[in-house]
N, C-alpha and C positions, 0 to 999 in steps of 0.2 A: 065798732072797733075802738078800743081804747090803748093809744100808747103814749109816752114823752119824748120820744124819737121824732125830731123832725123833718129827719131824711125820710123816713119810712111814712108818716104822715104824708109826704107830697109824692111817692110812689103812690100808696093807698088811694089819693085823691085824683091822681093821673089815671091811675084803673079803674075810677069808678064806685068807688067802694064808699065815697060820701064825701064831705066838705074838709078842711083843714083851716085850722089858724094858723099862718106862716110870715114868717118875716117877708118885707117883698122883696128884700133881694133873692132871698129862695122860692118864693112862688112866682114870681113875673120871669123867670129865667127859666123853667120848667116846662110853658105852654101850658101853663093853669089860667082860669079868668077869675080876676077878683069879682067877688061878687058888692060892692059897694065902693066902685072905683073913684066916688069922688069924694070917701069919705077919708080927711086924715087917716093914715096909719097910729095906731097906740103906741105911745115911745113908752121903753119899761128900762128902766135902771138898772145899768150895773156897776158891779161889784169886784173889785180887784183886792182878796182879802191876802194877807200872808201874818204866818204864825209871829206874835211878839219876839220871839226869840229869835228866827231870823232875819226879821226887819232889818235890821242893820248889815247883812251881809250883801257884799259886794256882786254875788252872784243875783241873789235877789233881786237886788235894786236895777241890776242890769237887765236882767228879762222882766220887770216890772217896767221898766221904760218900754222896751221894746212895744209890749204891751199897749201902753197907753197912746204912745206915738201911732200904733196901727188903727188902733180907733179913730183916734182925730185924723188920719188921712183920711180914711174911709168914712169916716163922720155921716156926710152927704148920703151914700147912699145905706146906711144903718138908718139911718133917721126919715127919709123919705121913699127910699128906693129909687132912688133917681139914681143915675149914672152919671 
């Protein structure tokens, strides 16, 4: 099975239907076993793009914070899975 969905990847993997690459705050929360638990997790970048033209706008920049502020709460467990 092939999808980009990673809800349905960690259903798929809960029924059996084979392995998943999952962030671990979605597969350790599931009742899935990592298979290489003592291996770092991969950190992958991202990306908060917005159009040049709205850059400057007030609404933007306000849900661009939002944004960024919920990442770095959450930072810890984006990055290791840890709680």
């Amino acid at each position: 099975m092939q999808c980009d969905n990673p809800l349905i990847q960690m259903q798929a993997a809960r029924e059996g239907i084979g392995i998943a690459e999952l962030a671990c705050f979605l597969g350790d929360q599931s009742g899935l076993v990592r298979l290489w638990p003592s291996e770092p997790p991969l950190l992958r970048p991202v990306w908060l793009l917005a159009h040049q033209d709205l850059r400057g706008s007030t609404r933007v920049k306000l849900v661009s914070a939002v944004i960024v502020d919920a990442f770095r709460r959450h930072a810890k467990i984006l990055c290791d899975g840890q709680r």
